[in-house]
N, C-alpha and C positions, 0 to 999 in steps of 0.2 A: 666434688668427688663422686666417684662411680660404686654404684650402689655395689655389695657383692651378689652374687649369684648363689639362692641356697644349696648347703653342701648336697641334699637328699635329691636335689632337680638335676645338679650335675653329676651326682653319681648314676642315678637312672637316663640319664642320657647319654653318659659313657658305656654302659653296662647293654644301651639297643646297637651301639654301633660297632663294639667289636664283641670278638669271642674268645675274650683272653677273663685273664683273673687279673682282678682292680685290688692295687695294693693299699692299704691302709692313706699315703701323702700321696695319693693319684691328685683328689683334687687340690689338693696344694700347688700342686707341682701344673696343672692343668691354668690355675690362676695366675702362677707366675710367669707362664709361658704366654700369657694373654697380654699381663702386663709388660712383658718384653718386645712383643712386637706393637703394640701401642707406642713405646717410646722411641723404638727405631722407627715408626712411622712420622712422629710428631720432628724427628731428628732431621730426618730426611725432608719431609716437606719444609721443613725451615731452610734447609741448606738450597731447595730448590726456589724458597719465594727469594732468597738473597740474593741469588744469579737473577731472577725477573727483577731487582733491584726494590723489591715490593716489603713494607715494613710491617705488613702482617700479614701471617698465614691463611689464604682464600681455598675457599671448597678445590676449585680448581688444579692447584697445590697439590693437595693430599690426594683427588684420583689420578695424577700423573705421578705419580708415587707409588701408590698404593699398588698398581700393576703388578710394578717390578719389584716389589717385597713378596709378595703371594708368590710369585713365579721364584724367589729364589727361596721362601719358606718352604716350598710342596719338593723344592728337586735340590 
């Protein structure tokens, strides 16, 4: 399992890159959203090593993947 990320490092990392007001479940909400695109990546490259008929998930995999999740998370 993935270590969490302490609340105080991701609040002061949220707080240098924009210039809004940090609601109380920002990093809540900030970690849920990590873990959501983790599992649509893990989703995805599975469904991608199946079509290479490949029985386990290879690095390879996950950067031809990975692109097109970023590209449809940012737009």
């Amino acid at each position: 399992m993935l270590k969490k990320v302490p609340k105080a490092t991701l609040k002061s990392l949220m707080r240098k890159k924009a210039n809004i007001r940090i609601g109380t479940a920002a990093d809540a909400m900030v970690e849920l959203n990590v873990l959501l695109f983790l599992h649509s990546l893990a989703e995805e490259a599975r469904t991608k090593a199946f079509e290479e008929k490949s029985a386990t998930i290879k690095a390879h995999h996950v950067k031809a993947v990975s692109k097109k999740l970023l590209k449809r998370a940012r737009g």
